[in-house]
DSSP file (Angstrom, degrees, kcal/mol; ACC not computed):
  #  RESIDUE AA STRUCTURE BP1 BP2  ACC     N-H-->O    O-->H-N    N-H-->O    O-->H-N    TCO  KAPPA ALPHA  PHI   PSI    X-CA   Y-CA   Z-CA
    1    1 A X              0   0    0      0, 0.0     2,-0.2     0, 0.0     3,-0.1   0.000 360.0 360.0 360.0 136.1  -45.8 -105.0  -37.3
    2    2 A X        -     0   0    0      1,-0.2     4,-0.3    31,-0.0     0, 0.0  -0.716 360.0-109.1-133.6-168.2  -49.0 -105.3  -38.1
    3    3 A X  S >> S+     0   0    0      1,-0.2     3,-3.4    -2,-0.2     4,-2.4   0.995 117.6  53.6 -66.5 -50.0  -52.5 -106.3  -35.8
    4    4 A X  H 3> S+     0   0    0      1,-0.3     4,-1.9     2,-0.2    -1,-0.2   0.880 109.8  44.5 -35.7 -64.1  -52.4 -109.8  -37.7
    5    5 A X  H 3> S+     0   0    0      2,-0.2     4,-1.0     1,-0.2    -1,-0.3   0.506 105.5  50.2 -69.5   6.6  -49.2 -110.6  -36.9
    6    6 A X  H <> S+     0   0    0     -3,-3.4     4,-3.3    -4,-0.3     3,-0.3   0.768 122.5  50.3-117.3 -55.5  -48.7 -109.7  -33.0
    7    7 A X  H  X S+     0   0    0     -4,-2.4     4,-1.3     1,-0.2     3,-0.4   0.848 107.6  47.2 -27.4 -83.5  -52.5 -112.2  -33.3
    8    8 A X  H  < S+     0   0    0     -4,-1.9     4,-0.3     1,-0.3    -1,-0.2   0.747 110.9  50.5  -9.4 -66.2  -51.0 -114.4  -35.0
    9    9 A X  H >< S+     0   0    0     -4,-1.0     3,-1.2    -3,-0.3    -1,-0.3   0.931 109.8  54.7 -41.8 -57.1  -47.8 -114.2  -32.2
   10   10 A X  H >< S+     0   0    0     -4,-3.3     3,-1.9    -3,-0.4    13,-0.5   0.605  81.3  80.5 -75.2  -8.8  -50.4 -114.7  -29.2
   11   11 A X  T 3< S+     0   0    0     -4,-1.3    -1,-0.2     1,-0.2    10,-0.2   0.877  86.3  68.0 -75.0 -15.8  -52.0 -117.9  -30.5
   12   12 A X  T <  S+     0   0    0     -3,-1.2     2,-0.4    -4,-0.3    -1,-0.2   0.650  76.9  89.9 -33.4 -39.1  -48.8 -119.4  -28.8
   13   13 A X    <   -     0   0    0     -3,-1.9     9,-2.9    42,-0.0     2,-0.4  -0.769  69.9-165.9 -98.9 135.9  -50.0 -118.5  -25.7
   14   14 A X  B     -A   21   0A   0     -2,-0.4     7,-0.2     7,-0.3     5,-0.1  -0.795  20.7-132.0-125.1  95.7  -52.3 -121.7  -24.4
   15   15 A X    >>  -     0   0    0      5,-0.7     4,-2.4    -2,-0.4     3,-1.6  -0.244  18.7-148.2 -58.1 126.5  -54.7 -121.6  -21.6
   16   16 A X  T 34 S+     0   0    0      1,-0.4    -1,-0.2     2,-0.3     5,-0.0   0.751  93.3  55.4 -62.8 -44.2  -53.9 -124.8  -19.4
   17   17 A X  T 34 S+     0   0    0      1,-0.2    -1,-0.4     2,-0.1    -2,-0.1   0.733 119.0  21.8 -76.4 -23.5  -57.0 -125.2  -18.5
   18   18 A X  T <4 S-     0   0    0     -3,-1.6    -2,-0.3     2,-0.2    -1,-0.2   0.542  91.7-126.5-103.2 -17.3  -59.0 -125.4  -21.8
   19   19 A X  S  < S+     0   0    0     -4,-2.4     2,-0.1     1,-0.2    -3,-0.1  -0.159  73.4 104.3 102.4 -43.5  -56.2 -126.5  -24.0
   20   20 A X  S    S-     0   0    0      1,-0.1    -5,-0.7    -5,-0.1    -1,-0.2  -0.540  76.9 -98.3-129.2 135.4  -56.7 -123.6  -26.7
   21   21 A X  B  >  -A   14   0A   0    -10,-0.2     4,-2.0    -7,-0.2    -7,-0.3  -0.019  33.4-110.7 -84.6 169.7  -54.8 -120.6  -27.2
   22   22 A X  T  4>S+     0   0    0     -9,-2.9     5,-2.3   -12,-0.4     6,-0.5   0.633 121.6  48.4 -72.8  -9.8  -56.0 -117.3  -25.7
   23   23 A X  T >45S+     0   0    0    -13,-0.5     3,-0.9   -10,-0.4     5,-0.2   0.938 118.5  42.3 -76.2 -49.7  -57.0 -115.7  -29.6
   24   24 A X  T 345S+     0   0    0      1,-0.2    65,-4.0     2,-0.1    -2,-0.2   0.953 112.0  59.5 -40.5 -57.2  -59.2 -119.5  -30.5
   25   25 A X  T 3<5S-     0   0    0     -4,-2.0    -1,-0.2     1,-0.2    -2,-0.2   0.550 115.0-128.5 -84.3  -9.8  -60.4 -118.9  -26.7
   26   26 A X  T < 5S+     0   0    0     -3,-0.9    -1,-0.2    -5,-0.2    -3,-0.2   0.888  74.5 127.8  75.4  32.2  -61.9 -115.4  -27.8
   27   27 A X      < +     0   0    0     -5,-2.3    16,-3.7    -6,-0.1     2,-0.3   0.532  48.1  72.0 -94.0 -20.7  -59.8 -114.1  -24.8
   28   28 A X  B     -B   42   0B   0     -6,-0.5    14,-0.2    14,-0.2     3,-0.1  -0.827  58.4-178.1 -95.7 134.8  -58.0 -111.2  -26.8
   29   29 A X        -     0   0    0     12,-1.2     2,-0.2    -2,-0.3    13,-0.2   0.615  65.1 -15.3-110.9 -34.2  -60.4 -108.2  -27.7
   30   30 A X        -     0   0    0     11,-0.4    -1,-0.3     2,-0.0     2,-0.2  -0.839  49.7-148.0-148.1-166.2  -58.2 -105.9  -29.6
   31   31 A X        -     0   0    0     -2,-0.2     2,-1.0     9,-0.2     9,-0.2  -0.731  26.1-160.1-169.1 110.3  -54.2 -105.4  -30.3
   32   32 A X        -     0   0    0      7,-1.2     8,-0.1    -2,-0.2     5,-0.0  -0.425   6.5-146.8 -92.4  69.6  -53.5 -101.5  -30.8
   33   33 A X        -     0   0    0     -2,-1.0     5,-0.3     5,-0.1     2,-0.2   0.134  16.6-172.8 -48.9 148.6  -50.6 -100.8  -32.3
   34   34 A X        -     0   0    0      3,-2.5     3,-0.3    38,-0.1    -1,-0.1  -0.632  41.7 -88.3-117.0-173.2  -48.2  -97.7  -31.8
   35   35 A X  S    S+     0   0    0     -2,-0.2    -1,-0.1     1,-0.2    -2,-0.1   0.901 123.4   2.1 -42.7 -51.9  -45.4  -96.1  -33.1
   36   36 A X  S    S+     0   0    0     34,-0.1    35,-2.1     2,-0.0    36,-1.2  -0.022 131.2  28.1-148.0  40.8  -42.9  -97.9  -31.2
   37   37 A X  E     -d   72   0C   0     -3,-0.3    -3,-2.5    34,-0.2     2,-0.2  -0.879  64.4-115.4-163.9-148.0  -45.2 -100.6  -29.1
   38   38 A X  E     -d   73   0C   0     34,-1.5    36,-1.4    -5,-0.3     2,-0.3  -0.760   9.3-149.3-162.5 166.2  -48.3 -102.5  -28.9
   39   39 A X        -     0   0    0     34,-0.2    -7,-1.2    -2,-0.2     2,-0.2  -0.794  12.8-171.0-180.0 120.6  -51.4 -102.6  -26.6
   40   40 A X        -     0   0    0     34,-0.4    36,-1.9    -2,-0.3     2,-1.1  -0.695   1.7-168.8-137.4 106.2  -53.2 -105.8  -26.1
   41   41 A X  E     + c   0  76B   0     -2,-0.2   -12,-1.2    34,-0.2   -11,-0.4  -0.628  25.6 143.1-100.1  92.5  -56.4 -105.7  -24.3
   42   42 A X  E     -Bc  28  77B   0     34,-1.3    36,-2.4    -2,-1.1     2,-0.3  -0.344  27.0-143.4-116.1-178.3  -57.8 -109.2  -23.2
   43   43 A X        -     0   0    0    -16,-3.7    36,-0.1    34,-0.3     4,-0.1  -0.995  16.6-103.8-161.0 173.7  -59.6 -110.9  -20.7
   44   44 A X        -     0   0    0     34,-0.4    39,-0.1    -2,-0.3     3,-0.1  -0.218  27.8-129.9 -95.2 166.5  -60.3 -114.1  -18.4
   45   45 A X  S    S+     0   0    0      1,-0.2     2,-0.4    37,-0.1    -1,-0.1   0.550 101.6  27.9 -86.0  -4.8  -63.1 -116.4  -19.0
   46   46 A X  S    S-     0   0    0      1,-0.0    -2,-0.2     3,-0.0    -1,-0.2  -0.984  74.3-135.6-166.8 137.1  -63.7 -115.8  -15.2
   47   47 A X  S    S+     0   0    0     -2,-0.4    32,-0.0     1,-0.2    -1,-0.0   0.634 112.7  46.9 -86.0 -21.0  -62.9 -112.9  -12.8
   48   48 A X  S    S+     0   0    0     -3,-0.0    -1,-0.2     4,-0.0     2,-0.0   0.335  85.4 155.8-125.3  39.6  -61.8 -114.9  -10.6
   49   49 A X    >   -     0   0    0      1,-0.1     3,-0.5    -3,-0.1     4,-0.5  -0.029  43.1-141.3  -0.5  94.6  -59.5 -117.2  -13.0
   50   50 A X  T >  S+     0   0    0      1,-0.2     3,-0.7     2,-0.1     4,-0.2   0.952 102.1  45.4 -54.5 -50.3  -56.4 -119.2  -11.3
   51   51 A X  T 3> S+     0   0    0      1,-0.2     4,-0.6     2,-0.1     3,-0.3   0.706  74.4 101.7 -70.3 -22.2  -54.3 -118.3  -14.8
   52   52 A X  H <> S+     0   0    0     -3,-0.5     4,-1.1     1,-0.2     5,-0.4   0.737  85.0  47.0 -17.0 -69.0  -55.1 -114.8  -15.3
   53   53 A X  H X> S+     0   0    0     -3,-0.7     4,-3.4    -4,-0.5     3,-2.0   0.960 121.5  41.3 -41.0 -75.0  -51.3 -113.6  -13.8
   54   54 A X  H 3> S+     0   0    0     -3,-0.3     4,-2.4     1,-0.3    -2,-0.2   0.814 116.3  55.3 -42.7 -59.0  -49.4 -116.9  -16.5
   55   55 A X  H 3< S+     0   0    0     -4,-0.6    -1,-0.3     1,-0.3    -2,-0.2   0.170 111.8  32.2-103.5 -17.9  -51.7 -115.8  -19.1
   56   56 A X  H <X S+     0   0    0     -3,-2.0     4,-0.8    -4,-1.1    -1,-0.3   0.552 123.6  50.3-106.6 -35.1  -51.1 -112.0  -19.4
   57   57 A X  H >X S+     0   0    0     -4,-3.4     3,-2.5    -5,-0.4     4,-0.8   0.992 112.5  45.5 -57.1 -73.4  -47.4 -112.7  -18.5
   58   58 A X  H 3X S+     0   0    0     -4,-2.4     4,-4.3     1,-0.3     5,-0.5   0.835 110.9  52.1 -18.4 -68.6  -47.3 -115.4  -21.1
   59   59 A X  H 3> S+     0   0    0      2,-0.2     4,-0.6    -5,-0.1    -1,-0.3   0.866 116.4  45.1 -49.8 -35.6  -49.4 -112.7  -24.0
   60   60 A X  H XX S+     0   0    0     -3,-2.5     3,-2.1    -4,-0.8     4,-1.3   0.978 112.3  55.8 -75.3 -75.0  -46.3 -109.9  -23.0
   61   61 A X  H 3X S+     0   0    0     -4,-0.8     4,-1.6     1,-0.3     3,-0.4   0.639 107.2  44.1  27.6 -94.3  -43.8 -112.7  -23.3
   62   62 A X  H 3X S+     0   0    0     -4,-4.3     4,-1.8     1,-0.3    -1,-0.3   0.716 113.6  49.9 -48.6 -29.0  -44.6 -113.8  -26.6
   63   63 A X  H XX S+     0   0    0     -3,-2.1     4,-3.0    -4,-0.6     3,-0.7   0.991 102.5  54.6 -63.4 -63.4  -44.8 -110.8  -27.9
   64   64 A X  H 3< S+     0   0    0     -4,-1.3    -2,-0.2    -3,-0.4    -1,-0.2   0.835 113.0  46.1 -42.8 -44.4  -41.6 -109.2  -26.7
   65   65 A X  H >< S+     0   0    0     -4,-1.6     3,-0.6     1,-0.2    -1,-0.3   0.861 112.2  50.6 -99.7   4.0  -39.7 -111.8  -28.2
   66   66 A X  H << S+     0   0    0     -4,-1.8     2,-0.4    -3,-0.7    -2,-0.2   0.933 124.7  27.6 -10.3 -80.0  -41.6 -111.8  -31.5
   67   67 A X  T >< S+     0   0    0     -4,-3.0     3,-1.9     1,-0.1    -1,-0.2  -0.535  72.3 166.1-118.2  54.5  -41.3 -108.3  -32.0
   68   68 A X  T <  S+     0   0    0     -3,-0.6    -1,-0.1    -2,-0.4    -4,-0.1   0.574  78.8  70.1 -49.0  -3.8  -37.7 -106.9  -30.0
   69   69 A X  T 3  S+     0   0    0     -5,-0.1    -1,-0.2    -3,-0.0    -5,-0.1   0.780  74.2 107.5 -79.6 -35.7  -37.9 -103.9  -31.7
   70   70 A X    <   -     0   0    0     -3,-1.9   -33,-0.2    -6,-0.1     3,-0.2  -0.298  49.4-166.8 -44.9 121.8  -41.1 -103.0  -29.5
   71   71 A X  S    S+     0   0    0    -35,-2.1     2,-0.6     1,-0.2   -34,-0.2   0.956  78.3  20.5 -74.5 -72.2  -40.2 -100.2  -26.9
   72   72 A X  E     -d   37   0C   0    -36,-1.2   -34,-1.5   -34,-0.0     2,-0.6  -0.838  61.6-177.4-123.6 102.9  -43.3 -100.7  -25.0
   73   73 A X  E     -d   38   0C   0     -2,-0.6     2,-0.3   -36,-0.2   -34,-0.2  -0.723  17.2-172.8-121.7 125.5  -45.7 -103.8  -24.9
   74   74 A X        -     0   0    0    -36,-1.4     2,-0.5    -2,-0.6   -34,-0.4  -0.718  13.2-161.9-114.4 135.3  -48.7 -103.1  -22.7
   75   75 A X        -     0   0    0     -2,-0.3     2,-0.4   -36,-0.2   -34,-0.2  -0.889   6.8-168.1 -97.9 150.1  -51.5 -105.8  -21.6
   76   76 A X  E     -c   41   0B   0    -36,-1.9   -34,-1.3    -2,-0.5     2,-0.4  -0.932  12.0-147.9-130.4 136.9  -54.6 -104.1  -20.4
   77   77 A X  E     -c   42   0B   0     -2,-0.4     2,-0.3   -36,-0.2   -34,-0.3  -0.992  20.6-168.6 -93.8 116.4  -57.0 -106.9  -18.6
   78   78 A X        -     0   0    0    -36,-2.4   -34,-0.4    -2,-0.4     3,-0.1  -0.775  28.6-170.4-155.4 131.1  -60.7 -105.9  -19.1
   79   79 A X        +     0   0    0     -2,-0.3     2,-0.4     1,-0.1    -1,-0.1   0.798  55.1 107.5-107.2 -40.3  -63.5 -107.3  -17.6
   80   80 A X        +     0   0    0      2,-0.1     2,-0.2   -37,-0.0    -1,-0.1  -0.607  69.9  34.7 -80.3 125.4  -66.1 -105.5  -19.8
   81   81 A X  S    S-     0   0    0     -2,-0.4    -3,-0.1    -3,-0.1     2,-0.0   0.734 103.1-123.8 -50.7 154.0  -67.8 -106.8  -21.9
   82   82 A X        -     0   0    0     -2,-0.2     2,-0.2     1,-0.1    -2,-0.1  -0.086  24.2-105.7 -68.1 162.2  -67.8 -109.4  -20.1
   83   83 A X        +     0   0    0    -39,-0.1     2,-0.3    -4,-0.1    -1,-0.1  -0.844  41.0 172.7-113.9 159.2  -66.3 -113.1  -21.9
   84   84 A X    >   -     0   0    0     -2,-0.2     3,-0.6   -58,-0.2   -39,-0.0  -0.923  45.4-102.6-167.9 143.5  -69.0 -115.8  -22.9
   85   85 A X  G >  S+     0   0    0      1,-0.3     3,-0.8    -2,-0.3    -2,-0.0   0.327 112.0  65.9 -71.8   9.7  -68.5 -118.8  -24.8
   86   86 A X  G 3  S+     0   0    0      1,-0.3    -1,-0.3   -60,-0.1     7,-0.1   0.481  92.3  69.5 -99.1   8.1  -69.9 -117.8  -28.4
   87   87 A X  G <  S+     0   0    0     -3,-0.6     2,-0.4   -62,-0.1    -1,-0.3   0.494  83.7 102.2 -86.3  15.8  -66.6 -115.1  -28.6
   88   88 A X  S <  S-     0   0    0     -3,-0.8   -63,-0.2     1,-0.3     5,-0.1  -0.825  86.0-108.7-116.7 133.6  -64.8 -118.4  -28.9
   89   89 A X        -     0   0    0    -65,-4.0    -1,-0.3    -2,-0.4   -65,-0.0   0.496  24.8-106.6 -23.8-153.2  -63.7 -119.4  -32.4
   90   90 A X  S  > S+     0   0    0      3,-0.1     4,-2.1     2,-0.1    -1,-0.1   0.327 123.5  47.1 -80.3 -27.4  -65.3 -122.3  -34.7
   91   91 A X  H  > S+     0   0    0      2,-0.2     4,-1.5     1,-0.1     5,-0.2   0.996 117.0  41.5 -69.4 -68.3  -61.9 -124.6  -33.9
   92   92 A X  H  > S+     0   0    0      1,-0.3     4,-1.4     2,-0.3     6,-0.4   0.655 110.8  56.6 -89.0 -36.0  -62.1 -123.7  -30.2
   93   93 A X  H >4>S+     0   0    0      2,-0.2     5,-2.9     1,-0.2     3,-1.3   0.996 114.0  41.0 -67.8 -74.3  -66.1 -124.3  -30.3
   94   94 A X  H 3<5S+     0   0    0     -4,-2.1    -2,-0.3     1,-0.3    -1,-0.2   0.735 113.8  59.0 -73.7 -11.7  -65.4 -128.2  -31.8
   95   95 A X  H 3<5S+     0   0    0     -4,-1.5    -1,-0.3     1,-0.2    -2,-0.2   0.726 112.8  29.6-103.8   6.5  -62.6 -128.7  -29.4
   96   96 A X  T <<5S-     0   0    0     -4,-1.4    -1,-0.2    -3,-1.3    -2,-0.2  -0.101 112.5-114.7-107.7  29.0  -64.0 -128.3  -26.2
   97   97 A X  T   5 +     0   0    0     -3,-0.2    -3,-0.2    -4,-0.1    -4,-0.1   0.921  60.0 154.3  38.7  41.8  -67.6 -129.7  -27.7
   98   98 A X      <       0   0    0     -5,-2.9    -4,-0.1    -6,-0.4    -1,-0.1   0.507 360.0 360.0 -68.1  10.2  -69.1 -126.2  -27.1
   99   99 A X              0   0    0     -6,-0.3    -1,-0.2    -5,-0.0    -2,-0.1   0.480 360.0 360.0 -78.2 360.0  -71.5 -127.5  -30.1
């Protein structure tokens, strides 16, 4: 398993409120793999963010059934750096008309 693919997994997951999955949405900062799990350290567009809870469930979710072999898959929620709309792809940028 490799970082690409567990990315790759999480673009699945789609925040309700913008339409666009949480990788586009520049909402995932890293994905660590280990020996026998995965790490995924994201954040909300907003601290105080109705989806936050769906949206972290959702990122474990996908994963796990992606990759059943995973012992451990850990979401970390991160406020710092803080998130700001240029972390947001160029697809995610022209579908919510951040241009």
């Amino acid at each position: 398993m490799l970082e690409s693919d567990v990315l790759e997994t999480l673009k699945r997951v789609i925040d309700p409120e913008a339409g666009v999955n949480i990788v586009d949405l520049g909402l995932v900062y890293k994905v660590v793999p280990s020996e026998d799990g995965v790490k995924i350290i994201m954040t909300m567009t907003t601290q105080s963010c109705p989806m936050g809870e769906h949206l972290t469930e959702q990122a474990e979710r996908v994963v796990r059934l992606k990759f059943p072999e995973l012992k451990s898959v850990e979401v970390d929620l991160v406020w710092d750096p803080p998130w700001s709309p240029s972390m947001m792809s160029e697809a995610a940028k022209k579908q919510l008309g951040a241009y």
